[in-house]
C-alpha positions in Angstrom: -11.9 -3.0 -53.6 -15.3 -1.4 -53.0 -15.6 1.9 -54.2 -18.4 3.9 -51.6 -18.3 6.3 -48.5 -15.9 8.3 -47.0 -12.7 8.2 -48.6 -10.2 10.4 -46.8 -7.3 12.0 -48.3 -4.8 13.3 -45.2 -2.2 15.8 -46.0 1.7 14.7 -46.1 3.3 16.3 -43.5 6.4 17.5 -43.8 9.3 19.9 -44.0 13.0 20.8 -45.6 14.2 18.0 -43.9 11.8 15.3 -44.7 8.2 13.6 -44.1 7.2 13.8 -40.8 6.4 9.7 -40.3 5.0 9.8 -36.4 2.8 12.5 -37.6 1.6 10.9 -41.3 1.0 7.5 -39.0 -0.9 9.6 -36.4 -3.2 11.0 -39.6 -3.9 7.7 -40.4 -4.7 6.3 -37.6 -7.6 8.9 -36.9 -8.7 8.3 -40.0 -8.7 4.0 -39.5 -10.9 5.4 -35.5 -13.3 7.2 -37.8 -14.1 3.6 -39.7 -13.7 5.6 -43.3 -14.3 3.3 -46.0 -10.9 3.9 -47.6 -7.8 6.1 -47.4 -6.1 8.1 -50.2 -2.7 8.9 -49.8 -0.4 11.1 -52.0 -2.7 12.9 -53.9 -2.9 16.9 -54.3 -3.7 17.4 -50.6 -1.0 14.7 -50.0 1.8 16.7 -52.0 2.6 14.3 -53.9 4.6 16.2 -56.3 6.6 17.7 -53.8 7.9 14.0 -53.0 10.6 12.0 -54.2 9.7 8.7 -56.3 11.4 6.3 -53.3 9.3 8.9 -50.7 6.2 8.2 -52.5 6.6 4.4 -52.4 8.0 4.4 -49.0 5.5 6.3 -47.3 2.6 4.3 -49.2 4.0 1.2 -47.4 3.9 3.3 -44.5 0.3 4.3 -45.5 -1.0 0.6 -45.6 0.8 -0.9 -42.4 -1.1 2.1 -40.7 -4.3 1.8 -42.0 -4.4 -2.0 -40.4 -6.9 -3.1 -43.2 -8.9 -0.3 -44.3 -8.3 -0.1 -48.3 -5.4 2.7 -49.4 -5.4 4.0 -52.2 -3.2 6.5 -54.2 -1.9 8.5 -56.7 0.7 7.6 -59.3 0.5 11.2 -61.6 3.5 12.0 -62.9 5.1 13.6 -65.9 6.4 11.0 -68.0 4.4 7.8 -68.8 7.5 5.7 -67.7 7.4 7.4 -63.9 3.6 6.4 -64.2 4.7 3.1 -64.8 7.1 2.9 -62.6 5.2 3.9 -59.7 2.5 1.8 -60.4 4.3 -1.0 -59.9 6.2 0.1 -56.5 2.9 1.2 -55.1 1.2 -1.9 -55.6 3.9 -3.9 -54.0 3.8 -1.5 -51.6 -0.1 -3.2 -51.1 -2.6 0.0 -52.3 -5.7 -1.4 -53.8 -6.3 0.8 -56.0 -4.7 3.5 -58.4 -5.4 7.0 -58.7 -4.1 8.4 -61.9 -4.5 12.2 -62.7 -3.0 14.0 -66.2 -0.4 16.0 -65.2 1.3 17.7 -67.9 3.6 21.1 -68.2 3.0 21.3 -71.9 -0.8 20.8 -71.6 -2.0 17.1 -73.1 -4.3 16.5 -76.1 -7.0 14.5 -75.7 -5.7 11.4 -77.6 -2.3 11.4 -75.4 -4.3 11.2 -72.3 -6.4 8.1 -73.5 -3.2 7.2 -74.2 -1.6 7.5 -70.6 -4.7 5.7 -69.5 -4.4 2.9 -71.9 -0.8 2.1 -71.7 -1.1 2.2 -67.4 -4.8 -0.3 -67.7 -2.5 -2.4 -69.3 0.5 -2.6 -67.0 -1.4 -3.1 -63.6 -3.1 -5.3 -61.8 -5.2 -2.9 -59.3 -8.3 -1.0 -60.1 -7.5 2.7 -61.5 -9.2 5.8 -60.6 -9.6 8.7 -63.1 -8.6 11.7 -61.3 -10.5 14.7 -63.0 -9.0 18.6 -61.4 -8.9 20.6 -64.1 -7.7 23.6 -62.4 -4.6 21.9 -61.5 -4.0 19.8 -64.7 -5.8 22.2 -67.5 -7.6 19.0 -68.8 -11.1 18.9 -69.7 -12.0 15.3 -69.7 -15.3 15.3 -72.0 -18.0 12.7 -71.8 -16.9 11.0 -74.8 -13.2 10.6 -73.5 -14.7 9.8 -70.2 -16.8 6.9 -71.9 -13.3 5.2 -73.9 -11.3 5.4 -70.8 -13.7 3.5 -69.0 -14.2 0.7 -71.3 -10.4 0.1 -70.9 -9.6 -2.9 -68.2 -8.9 -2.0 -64.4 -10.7 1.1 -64.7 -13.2 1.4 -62.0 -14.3 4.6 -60.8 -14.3 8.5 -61.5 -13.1 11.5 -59.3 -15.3 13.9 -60.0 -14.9 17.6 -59.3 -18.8 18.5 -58.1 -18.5 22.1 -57.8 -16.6 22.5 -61.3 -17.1 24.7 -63.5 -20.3 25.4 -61.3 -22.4 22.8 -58.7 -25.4 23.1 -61.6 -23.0 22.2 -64.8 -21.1 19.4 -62.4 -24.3 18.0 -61.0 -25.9 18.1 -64.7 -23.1 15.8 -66.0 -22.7 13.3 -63.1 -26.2 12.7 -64.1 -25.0 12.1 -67.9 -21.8 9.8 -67.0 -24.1 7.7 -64.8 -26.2 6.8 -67.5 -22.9 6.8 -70.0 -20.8 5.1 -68.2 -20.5 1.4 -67.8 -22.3 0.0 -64.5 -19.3 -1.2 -63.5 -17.4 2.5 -62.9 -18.3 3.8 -59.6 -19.1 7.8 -60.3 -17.9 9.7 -57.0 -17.4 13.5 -56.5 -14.3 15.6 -55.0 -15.9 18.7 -54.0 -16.2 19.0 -50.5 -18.9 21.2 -50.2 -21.2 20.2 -52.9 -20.6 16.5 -52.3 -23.8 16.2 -50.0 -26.3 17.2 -53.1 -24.2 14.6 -55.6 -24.6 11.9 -52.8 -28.6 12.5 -52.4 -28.6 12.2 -56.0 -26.9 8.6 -56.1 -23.2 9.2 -55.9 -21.6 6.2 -54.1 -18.2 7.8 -52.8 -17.3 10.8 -51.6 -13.4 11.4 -52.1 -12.7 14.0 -49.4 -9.9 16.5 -48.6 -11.7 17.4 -45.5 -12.3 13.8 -44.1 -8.8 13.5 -44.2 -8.7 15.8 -41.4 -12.3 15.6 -39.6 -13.3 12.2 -40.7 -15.7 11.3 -37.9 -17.9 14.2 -38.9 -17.5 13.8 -43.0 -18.4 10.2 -42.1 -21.8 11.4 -40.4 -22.2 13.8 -43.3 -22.3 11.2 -45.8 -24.4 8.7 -43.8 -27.2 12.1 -43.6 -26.7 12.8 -47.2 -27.2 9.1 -48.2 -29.9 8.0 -46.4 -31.6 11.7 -47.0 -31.5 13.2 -43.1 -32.2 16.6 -44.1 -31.8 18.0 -41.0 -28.7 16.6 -39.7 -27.1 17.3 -43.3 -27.9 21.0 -42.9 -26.4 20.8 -39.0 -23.6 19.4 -40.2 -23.1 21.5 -43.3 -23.2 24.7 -41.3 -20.6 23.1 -39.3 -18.4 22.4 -41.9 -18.9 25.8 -43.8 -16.1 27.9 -42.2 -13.3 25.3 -43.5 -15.6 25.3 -47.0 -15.0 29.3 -46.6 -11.3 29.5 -45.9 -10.6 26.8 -49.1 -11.9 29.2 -51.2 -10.5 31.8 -50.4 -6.9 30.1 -50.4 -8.0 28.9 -53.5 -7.6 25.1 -52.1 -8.1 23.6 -49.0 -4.2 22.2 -48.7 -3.2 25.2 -46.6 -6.2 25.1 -44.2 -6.3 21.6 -43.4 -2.2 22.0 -43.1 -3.2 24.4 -40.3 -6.5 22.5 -38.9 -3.9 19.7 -38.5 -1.2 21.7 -36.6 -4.2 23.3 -34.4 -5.3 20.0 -33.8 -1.8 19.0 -32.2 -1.5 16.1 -34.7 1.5 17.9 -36.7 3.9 20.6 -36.1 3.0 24.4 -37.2 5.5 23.9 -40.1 4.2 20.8 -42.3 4.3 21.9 -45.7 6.9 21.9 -48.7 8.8 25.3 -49.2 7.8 27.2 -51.0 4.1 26.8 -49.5 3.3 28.6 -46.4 0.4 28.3 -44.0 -2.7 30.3 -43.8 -2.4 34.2 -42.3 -2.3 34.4 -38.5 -5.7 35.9 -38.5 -7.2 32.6 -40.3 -5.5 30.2 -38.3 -7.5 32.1 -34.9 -11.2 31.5 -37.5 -10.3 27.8 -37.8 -9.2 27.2 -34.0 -12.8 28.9 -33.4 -14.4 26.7 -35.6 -13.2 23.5 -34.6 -13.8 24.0 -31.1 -16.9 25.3 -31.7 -18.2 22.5 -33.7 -16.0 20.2 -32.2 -14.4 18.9 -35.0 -11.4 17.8 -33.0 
């Protein structure tokens, strides 16, 4: 697999009674229209801890018969290393082509258990691995010297970077490091949806996106204006996409939003998140019907 573009992470939808499948395929298949360069499946956005271990290998095969050839890829975190395992080898004969593997701990990891993790799952696969760097969610600071052993370890073979964390400066700052660290091998790409454009002018490859998942036609054209440095179509299109930027701050994530975009959109029902989760306010769910009809996101 080729690790560049638009990768798009969908949401999971679902309720008490299950995953929604016709809606999860519909996801998809927008996201297959839009020509992104690969789909990610089951990561936060996708809930994946909120799913079984036989939902999560189920609906990756779901996942890959959907995406009719277009590179899935997804997550295998997990607390124990023998779930890790264990789902690494059902998603790969489920057919993803790559890995992603975040720390996810309850009693926080040190830094010689999580080279561990990444050691003992290189070893037991046969797919390229992603590191999956969210430190908010997994309180784990990966530092450059971690970063550097995990990635001479086989199968490893690209970096999810958060580039807004702790700030855009301090992210930006050590992308710049790791690509010079880093083997040339490891594909550096960037999580944060609304500093992605600057990491992308500044030689990011990939652009792992919570928001393409939902508008990939237009995070498509805002990585094609970043990358080949149209500065006025990136700032059209970032003033677009700055009201859905807005409302995932303030719900501290954009999981909730993009549950609602996807709803207002008709391509899920109003009620497609786990219990406890609930959707944005009624008031926030009128701002995003605004937006994305007046920016024609649909």
């Amino acid at each position: 697999m080729k690790f560049f573009g638009v990768s798009a992470f969908p949401i999971t939808p679902m309720n008490e009674q299950g995953v929604d499948q016709a809606a999860f395929e519909r996801l998809i298949g927008r996201l297959v229209n839009a020509r992104v360069e690969s789909i990610g499946v089951e990561g936060s956005t996708g809930n994946y801890p909120y799913l079984t271990h036989e939902e999560r290998v189920r609906f990756v095969r779901v996942a890959v018969e959907a995406a009719q050839g277009t590179p899935v890829i997804a997550s295998i975190g997990a607390y124990r290393t023998r779930e890790v395992l264990s789902l690494g080898e059902g998603l790969q004969k489920a057919g993803v082509k790559a890995l992603l593997l975040p720390v996810v701990a309850y009693h926080g990891l040190r830094e010689e258990e999580a080279f561990a993790l990444y050691k003992t799952v290189s070893e037991n696969v046969s797919v390229p691995v992603i590191i999956y760097d969210s430190p908010v969610i997994s309180r784990f600071e990966f530092s450059d010297e971690l970063y550097a052993r995990i990635c001479a370890l086989p199968h490893i073979a690209s970096v999810k970077i958060p580039s807004g964390w702790p700030s855009c400066e301090a992210a930006a700052e050590r992308i710049q490091r790791l690509k010079k660290k880093l083997p040339a091998t490891i594909a550096v790409g960037v999580s944060g949806d609304d500093t992605a454009a600057l990491e992308l002018k500044g030689g990011v490859k990939i652009w792992y996106s919570e928001w393409g998942g939902i508008f990939p036609c237009k995070a498509k054209e805002l990585a094609d204006a970043a990358l080949t440095g149209n500065d006025a179509e990136l700032a059209i299109l970032s003033e677009q996409f700055e009201p859905f930027w807005e409302m995932s701050h303030k719900y501290g994530g954009s999981l909730r939003p993009i549950s609602a975009a996807a709803s207002i959109l008709g391509l899920t029902e109003r009620q497609n998140l786990p219990l406890p989760l609930r959707e944005v306010s009624d008031a926030d769910r009128v701002l995003l019907e605004k937006a994305i009809s007046e920016y024609g996101m649909s």
